[in-house]
PDBQT receptor file of N, H, CA, C and O in Angstrom, charges set to zero:
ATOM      1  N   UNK A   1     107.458 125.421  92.460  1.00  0.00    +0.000 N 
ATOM      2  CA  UNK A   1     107.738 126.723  93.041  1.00  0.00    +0.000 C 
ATOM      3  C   UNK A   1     106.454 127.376  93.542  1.00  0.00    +0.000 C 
ATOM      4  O   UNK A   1     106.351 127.755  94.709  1.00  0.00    +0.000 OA
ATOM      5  N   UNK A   2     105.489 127.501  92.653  1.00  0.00    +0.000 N 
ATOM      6  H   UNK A   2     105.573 127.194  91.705  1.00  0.00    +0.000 HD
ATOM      7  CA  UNK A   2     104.522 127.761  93.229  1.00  0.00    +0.000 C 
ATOM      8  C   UNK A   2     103.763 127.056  94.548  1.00  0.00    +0.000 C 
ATOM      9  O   UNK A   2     103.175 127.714  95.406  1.00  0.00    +0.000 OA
ATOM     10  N   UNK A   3     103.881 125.640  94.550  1.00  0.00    +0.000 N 
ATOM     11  H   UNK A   3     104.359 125.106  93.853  1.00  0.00    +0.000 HD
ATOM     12  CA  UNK A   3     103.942 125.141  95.987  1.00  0.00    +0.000 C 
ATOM     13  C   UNK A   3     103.773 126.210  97.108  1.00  0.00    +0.000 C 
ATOM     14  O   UNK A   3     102.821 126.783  97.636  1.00  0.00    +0.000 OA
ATOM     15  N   UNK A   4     105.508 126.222  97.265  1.00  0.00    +0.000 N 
ATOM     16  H   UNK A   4     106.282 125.756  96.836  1.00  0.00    +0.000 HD
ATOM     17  CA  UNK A   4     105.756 127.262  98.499  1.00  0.00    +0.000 C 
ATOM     18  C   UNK A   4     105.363 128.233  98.200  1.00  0.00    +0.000 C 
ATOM     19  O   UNK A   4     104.436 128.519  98.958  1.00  0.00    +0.000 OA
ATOM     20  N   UNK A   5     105.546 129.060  97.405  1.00  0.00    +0.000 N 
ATOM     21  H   UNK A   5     106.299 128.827  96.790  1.00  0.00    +0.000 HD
ATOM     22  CA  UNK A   5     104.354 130.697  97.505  1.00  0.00    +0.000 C 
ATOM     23  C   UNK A   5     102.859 130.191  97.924  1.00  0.00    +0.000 C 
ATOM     24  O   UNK A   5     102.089 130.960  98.498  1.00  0.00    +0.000 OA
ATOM     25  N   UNK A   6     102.619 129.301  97.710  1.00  0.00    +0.000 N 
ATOM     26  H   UNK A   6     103.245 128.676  97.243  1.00  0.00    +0.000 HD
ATOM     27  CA  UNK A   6     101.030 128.988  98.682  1.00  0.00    +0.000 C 
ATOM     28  C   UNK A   6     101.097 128.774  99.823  1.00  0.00    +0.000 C 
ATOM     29  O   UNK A   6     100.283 129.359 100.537  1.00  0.00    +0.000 OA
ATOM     30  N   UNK A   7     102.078 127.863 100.450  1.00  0.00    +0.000 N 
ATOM     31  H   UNK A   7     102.739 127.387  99.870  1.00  0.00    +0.000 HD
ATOM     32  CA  UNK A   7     102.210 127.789 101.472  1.00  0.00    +0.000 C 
ATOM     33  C   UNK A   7     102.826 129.036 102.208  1.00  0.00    +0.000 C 
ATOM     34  O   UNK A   7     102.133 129.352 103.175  1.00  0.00    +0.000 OA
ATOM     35  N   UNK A   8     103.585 129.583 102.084  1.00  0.00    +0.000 N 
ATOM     36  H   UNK A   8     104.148 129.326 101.299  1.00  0.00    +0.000 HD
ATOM     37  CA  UNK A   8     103.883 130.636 102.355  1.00  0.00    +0.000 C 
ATOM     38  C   UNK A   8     102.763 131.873 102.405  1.00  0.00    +0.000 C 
ATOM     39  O   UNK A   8     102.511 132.521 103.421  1.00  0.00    +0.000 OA
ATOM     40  N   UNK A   9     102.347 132.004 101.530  1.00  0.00    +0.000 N 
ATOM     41  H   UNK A   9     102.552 131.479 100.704  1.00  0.00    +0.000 HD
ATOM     42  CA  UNK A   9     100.739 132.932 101.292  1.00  0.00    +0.000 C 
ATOM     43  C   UNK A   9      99.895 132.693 102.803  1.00  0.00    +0.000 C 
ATOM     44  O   UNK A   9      99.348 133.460 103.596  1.00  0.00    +0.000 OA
ATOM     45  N   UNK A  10     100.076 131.415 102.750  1.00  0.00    +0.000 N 
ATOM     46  H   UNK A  10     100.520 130.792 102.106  1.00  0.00    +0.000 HD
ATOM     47  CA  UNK A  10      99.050 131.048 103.893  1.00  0.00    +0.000 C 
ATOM     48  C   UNK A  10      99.341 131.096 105.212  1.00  0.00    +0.000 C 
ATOM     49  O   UNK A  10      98.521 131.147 106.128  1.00  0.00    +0.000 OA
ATOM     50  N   UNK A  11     100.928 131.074 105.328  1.00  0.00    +0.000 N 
ATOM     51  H   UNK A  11     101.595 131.033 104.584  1.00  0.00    +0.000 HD
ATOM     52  CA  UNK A  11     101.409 131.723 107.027  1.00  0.00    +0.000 C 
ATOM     53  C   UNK A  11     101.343 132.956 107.138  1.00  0.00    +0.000 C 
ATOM     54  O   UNK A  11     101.382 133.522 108.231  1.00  0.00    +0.000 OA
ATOM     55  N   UNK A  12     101.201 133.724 105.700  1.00  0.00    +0.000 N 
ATOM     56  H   UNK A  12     101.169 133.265 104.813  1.00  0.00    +0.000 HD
ATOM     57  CA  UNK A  12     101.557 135.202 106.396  1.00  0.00    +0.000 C 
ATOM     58  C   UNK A  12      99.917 135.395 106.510  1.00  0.00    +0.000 C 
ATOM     59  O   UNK A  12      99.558 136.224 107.347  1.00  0.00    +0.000 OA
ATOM     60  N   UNK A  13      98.847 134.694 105.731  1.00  0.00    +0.000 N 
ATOM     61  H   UNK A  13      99.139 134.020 105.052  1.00  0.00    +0.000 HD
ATOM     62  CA  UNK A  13      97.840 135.104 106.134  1.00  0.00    +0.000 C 
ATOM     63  C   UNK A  13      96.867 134.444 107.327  1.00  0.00    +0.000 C 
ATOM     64  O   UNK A  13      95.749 134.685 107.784  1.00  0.00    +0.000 OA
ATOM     65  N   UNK A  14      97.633 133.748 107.499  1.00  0.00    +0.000 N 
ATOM     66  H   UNK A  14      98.541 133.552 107.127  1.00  0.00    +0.000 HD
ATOM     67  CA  UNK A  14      97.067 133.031 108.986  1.00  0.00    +0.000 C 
ATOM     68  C   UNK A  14      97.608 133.988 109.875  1.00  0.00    +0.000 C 
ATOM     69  O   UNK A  14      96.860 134.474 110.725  1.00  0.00    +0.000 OA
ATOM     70  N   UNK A  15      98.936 134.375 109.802  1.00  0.00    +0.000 N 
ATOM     71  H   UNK A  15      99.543 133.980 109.112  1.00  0.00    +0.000 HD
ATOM     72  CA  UNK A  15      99.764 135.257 111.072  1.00  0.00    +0.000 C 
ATOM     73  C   UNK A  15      98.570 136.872 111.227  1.00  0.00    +0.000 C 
ATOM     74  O   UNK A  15      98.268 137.561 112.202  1.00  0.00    +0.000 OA
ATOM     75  N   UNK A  16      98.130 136.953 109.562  1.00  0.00    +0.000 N 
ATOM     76  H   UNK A  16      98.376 136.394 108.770  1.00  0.00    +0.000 HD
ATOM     77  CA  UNK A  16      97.762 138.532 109.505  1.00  0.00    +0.000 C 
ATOM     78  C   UNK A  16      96.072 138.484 110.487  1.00  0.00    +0.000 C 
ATOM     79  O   UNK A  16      95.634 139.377 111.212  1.00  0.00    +0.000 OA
ATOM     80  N   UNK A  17      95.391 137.063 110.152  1.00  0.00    +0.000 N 
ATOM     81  H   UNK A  17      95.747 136.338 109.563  1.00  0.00    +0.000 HD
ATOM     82  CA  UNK A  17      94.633 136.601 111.331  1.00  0.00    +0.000 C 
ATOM     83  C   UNK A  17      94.069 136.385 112.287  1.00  0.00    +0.000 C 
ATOM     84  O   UNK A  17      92.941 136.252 112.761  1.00  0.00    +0.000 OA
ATOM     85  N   UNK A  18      95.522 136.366 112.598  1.00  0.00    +0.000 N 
ATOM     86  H   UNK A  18      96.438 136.474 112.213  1.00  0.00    +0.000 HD
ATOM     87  CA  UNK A  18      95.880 136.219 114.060  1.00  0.00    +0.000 C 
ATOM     88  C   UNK A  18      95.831 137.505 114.949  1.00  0.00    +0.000 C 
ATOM     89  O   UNK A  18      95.272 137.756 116.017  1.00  0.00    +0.000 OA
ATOM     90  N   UNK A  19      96.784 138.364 113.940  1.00  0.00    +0.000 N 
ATOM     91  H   UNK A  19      97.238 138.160 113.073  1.00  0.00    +0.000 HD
ATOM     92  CA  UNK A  19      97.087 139.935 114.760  1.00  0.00    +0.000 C 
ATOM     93  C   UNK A  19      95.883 140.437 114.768  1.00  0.00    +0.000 C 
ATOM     94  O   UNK A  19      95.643 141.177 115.722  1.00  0.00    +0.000 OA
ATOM     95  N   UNK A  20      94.393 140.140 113.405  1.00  0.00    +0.000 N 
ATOM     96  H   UNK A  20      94.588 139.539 112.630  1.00  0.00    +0.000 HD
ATOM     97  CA  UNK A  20      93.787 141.007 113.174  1.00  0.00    +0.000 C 
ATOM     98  C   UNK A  20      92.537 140.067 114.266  1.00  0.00    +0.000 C 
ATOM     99  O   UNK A  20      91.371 140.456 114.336  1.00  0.00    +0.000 OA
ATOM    100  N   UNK A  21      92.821 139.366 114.702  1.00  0.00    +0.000 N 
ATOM    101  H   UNK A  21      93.768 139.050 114.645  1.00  0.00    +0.000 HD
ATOM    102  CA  UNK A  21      91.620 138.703 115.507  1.00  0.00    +0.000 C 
ATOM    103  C   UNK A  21      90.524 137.877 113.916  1.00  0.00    +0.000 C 
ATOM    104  O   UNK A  21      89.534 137.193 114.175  1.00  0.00    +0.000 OA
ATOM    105  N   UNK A  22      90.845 138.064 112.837  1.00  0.00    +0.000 N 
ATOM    106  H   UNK A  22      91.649 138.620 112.626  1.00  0.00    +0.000 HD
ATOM    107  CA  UNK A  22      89.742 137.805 112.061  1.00  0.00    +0.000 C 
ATOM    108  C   UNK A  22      90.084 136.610 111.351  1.00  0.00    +0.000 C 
ATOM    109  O   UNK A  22      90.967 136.497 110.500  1.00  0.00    +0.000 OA
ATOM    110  N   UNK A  23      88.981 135.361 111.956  1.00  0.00    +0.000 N 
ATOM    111  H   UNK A  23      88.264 135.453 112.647  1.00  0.00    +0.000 HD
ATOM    112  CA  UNK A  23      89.108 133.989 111.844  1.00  0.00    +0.000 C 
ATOM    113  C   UNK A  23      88.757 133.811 110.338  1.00  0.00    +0.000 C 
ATOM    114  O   UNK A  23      88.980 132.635 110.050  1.00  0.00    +0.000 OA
ATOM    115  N   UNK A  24      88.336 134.446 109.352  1.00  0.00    +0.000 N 
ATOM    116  H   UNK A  24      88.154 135.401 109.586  1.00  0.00    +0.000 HD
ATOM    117  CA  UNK A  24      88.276 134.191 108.031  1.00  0.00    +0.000 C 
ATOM    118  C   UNK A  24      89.378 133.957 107.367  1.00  0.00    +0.000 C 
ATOM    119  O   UNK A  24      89.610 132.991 106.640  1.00  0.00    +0.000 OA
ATOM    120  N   UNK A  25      90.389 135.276 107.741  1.00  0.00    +0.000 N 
ATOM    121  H   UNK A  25      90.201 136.061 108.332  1.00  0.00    +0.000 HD
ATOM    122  CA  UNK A  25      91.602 135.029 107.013  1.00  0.00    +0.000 C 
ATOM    123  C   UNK A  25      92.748 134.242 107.335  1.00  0.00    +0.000 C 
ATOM    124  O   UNK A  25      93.704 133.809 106.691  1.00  0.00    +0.000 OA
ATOM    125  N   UNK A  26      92.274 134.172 108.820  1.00  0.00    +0.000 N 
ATOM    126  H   UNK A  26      91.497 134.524 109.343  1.00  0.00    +0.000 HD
ATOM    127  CA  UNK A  26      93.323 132.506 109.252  1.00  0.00    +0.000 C 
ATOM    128  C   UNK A  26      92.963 131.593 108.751  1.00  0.00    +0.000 C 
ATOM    129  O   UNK A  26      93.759 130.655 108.734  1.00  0.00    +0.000 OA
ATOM    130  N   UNK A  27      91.677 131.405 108.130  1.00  0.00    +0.000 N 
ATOM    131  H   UNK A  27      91.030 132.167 108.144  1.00  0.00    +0.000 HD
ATOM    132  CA  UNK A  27      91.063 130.112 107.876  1.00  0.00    +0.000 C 
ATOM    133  C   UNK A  27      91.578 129.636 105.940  1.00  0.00    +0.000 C 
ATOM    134  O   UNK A  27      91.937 128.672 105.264  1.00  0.00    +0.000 OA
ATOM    135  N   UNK A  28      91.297 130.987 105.837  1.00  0.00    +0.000 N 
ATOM    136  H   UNK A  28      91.006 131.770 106.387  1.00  0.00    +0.000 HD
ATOM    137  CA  UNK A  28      91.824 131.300 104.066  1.00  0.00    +0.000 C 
ATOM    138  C   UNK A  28      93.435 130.973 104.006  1.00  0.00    +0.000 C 
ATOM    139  O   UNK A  28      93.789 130.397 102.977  1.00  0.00    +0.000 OA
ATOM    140  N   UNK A  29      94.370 131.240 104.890  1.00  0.00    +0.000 N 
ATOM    141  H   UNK A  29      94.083 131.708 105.725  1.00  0.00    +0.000 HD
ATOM    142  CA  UNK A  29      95.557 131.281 104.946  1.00  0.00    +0.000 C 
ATOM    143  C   UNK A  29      95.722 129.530 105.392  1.00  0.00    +0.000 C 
ATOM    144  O   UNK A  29      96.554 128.908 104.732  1.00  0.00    +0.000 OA
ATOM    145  N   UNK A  30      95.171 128.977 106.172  1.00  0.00    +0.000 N 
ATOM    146  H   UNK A  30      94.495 129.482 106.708  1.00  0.00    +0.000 HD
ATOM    147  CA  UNK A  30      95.644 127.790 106.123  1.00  0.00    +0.000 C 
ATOM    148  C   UNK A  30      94.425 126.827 104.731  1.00  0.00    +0.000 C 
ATOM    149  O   UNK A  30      94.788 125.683 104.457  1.00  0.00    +0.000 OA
ATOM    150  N   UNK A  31      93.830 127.072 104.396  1.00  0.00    +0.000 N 
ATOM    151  H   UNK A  31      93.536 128.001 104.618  1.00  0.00    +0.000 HD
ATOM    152  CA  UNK A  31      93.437 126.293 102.935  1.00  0.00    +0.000 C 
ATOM    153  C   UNK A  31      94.594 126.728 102.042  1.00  0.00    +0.000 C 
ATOM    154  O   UNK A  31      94.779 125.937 101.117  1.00  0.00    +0.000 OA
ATOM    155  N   UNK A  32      95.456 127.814 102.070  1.00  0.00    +0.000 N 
ATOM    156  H   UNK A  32      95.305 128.457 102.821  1.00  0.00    +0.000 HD
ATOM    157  CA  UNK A  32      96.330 128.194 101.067  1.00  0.00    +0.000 C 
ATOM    158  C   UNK A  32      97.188 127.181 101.239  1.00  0.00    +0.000 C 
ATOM    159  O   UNK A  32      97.314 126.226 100.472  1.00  0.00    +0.000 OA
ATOM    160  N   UNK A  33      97.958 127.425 102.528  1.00  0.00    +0.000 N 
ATOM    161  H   UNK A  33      97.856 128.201 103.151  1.00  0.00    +0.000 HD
ATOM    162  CA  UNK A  33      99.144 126.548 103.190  1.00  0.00    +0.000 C 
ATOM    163  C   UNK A  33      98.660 125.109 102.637  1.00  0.00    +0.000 C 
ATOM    164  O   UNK A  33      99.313 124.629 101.710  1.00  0.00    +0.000 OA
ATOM    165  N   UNK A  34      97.450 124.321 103.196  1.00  0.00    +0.000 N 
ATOM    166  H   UNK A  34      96.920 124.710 103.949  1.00  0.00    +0.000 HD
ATOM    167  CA  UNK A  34      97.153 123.108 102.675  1.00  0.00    +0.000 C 
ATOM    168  C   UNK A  34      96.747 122.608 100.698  1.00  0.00    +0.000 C 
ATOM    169  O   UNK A  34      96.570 121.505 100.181  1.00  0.00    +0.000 OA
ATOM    170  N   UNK A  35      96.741 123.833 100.190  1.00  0.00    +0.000 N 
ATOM    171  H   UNK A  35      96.884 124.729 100.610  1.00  0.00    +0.000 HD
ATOM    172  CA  UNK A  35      96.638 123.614  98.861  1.00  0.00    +0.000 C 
ATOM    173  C   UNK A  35      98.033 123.696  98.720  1.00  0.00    +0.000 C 
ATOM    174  O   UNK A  35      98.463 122.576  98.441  1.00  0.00    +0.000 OA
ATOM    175  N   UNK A  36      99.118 124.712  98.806  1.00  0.00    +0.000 N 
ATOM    176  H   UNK A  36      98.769 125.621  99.033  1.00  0.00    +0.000 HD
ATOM    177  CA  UNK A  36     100.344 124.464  98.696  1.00  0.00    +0.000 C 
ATOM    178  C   UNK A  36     101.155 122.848  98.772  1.00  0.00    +0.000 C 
ATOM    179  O   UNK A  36     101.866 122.225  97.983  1.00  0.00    +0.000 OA
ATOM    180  N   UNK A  37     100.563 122.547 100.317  1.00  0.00    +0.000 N 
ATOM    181  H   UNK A  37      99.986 123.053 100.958  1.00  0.00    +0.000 HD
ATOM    182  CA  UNK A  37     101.412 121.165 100.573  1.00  0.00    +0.000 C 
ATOM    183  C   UNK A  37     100.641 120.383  99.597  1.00  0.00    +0.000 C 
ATOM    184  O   UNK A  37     101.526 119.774  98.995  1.00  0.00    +0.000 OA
ATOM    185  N   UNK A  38      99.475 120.028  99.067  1.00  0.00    +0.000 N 
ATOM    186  H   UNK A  38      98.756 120.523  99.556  1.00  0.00    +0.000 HD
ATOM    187  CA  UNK A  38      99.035 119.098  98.333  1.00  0.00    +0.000 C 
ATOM    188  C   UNK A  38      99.589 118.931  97.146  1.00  0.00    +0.000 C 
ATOM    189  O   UNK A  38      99.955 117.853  96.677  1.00  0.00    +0.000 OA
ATOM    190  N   UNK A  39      99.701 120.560  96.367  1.00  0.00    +0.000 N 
ATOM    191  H   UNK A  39      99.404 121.435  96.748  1.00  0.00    +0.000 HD
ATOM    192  CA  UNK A  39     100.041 120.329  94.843  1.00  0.00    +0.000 C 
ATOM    193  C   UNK A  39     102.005 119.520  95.457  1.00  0.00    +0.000 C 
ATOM    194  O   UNK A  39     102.329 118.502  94.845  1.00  0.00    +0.000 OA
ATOM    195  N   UNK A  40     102.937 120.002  96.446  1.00  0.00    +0.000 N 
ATOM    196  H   UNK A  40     102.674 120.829  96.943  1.00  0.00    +0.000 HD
ATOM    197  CA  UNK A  40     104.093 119.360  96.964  1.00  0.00    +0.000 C 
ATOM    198  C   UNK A  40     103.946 117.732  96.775  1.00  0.00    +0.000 C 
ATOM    199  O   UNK A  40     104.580 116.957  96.060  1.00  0.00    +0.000 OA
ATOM    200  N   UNK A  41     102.757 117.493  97.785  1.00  0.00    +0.000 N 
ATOM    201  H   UNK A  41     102.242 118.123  98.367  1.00  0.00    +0.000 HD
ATOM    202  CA  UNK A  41     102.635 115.881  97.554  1.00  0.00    +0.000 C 
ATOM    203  C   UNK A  41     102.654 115.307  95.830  1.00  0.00    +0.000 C 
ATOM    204  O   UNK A  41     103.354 114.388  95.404  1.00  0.00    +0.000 OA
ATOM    205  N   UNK A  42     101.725 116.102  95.074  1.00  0.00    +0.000 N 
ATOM    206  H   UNK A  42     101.156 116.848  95.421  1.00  0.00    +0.000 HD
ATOM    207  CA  UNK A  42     101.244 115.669  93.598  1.00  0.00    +0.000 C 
ATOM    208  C   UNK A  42     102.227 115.805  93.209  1.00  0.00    +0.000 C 
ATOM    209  O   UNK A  42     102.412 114.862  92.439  1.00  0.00    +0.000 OA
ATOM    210  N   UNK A  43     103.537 116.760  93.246  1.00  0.00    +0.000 N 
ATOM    211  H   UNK A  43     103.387 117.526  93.871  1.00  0.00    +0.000 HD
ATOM    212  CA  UNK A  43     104.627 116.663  92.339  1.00  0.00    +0.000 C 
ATOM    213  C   UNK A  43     105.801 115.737  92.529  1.00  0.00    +0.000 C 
ATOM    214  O   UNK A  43     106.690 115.508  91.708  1.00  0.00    +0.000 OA
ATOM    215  N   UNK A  44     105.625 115.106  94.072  1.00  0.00    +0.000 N 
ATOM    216  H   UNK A  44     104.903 115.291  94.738  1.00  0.00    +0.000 HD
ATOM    217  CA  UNK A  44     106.705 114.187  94.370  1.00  0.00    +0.000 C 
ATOM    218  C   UNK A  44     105.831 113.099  93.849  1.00  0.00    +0.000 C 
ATOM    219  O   UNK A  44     106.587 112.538  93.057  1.00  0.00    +0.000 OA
ATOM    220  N   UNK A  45     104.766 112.500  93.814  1.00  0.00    +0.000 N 
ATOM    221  H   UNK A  45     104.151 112.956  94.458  1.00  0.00    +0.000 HD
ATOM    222  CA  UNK A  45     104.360 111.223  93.219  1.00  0.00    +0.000 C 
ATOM    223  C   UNK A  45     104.556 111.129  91.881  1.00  0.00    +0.000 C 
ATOM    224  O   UNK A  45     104.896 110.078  91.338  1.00  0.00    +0.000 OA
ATOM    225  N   UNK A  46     104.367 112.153  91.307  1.00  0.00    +0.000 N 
ATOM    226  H   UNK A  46     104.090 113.007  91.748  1.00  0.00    +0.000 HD
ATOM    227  CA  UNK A  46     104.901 112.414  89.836  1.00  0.00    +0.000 C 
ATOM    228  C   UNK A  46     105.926 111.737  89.691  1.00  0.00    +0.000 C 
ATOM    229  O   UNK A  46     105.968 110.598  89.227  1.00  0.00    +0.000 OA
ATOM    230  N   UNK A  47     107.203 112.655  90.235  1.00  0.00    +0.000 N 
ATOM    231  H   UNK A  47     107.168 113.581  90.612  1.00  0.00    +0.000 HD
ATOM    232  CA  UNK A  47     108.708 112.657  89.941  1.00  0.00    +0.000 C 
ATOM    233  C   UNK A  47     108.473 111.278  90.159  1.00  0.00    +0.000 C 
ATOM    234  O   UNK A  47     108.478 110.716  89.065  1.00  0.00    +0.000 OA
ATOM    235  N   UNK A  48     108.283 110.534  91.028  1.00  0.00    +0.000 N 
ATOM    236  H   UNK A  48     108.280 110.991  91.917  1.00  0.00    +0.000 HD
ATOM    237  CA  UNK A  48     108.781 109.516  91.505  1.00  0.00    +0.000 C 
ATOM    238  C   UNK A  48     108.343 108.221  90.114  1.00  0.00    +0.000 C 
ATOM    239  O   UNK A  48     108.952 107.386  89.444  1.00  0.00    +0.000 OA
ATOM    240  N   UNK A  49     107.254 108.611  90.224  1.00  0.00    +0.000 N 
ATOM    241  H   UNK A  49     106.759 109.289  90.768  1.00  0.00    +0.000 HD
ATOM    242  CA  UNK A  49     106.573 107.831  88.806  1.00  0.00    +0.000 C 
ATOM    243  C   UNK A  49     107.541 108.043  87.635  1.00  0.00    +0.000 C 
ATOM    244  O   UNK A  49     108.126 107.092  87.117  1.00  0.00    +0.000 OA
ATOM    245  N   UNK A  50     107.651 108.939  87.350  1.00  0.00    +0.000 N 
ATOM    246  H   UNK A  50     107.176 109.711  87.771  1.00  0.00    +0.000 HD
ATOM    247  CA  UNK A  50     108.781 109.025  86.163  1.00  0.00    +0.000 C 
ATOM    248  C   UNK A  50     109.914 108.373  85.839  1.00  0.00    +0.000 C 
ATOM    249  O   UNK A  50     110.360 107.825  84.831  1.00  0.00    +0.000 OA
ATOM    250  N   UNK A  51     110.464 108.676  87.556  1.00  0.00    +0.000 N 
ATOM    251  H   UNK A  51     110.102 109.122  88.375  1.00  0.00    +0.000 HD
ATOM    252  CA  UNK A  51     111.695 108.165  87.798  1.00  0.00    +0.000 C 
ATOM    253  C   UNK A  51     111.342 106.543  87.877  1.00  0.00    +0.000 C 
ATOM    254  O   UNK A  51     112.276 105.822  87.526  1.00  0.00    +0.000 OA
ATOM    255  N   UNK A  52     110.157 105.889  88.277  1.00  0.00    +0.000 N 
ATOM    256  H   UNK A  52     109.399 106.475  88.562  1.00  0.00    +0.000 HD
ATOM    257  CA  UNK A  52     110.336 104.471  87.825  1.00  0.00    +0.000 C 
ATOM    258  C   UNK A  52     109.659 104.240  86.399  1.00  0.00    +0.000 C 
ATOM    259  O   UNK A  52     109.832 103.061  86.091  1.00  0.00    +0.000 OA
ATOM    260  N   UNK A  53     108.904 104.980  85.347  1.00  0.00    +0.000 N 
ATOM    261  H   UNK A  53     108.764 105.938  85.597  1.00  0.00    +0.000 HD
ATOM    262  CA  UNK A  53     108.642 104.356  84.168  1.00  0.00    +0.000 C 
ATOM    263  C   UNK A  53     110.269 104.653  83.508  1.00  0.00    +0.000 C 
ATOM    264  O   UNK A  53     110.725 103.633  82.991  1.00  0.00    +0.000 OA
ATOM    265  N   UNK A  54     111.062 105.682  83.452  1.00  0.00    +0.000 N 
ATOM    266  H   UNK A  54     110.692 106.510  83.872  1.00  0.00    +0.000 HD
ATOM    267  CA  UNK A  54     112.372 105.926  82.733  1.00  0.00    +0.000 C 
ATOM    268  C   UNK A  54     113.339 104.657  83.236  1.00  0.00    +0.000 C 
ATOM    269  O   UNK A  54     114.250 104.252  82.514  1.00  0.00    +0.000 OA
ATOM    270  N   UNK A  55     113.050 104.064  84.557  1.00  0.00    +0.000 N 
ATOM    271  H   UNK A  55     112.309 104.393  85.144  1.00  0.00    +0.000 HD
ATOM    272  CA  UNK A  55     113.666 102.907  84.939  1.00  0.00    +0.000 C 
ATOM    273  C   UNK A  55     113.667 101.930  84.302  1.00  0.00    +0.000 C 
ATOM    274  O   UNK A  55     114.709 101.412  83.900  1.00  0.00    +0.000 OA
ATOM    275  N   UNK A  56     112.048 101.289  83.986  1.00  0.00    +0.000 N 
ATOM    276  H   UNK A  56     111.202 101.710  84.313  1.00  0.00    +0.000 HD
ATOM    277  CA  UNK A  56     111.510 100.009  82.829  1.00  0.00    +0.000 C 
ATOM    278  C   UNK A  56     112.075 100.603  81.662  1.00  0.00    +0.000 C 
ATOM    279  O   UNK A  56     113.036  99.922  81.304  1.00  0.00    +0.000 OA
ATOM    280  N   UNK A  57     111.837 101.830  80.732  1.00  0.00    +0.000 N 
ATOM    281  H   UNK A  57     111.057 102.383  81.024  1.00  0.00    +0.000 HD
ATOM    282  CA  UNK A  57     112.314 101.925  80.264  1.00  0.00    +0.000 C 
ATOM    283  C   UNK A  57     114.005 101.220  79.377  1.00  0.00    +0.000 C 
ATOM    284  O   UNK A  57     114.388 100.655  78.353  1.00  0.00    +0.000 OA
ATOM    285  N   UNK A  58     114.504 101.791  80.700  1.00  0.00    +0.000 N 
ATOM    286  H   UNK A  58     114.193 102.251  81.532  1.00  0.00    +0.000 HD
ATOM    287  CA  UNK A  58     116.128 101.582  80.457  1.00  0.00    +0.000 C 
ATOM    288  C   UNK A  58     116.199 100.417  80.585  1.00  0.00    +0.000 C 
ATOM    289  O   UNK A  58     117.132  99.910  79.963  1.00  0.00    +0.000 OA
ATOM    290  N   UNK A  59     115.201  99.342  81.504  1.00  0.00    +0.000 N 
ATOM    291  H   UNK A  59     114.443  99.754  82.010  1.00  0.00    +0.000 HD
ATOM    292  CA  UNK A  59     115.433  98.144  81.117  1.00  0.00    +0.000 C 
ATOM    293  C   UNK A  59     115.414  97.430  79.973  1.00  0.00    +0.000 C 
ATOM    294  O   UNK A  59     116.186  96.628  79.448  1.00  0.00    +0.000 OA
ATOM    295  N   UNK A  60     114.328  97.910  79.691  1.00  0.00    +0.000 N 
ATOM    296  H   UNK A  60     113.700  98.561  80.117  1.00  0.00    +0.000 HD
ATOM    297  CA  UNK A  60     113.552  97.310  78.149  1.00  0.00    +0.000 C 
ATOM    298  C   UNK A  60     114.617  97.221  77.447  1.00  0.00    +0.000 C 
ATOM    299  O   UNK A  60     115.121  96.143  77.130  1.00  0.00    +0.000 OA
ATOM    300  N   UNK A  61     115.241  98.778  77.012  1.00  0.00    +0.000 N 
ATOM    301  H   UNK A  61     114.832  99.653  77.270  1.00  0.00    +0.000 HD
ATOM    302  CA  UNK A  61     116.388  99.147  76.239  1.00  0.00    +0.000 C 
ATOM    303  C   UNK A  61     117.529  97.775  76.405  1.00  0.00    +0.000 C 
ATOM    304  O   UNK A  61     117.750  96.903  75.565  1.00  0.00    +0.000 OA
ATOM    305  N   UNK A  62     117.960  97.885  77.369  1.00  0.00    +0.000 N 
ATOM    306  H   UNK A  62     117.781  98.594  78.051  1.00  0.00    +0.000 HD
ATOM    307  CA  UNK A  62     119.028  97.143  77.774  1.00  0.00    +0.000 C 
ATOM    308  C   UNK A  62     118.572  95.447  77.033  1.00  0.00    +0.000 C 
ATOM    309  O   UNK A  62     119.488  94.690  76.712  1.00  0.00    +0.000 OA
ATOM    310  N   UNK A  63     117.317  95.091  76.867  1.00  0.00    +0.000 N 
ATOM    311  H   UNK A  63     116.573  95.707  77.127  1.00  0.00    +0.000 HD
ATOM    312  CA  UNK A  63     117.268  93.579  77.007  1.00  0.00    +0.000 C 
ATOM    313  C   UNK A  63     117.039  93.174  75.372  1.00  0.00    +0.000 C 
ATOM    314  O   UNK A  63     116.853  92.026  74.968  1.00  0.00    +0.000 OA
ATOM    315  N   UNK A  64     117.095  94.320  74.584  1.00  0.00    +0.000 N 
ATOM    316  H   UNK A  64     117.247  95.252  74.913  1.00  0.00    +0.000 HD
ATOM    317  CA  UNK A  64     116.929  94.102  73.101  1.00  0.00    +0.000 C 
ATOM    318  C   UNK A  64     117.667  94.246  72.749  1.00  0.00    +0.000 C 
ATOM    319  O   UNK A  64     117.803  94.135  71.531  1.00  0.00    +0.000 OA
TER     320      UNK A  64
């Protein structure tokens, strides 16, 4: 969840930026946006990892 509130953080402060002419806070607003999408990436490699150790898992289970 927090993800998107970063990313989000970071369009409205890229947009605020934009209106205000001041390239700092566009610049701050898209490191937000790009820290947002990263921790996104880190939590789908996660899940996904999980979802294949709970897989071996259930194999294991199954073969004893």
């Amino acid at each position: 969840m927090g993800d998107d509130l970063d990313k989000a953080k970071g369009k409205v402060k890229q947009a605020a930026g934009d209106l205000t002419n001041d390239d700092s806070l566009r610049n701050e607003g898209k490191a937000d946006e790009t820290a947002g999408k990263a921790k996104s990436a880190v939590d789908n490699v996660k899940d996904k990892a999980e979802g294949v150790i709970d897989s071996a898992k259930d194999k294991i289970d199954r073969n004893k």
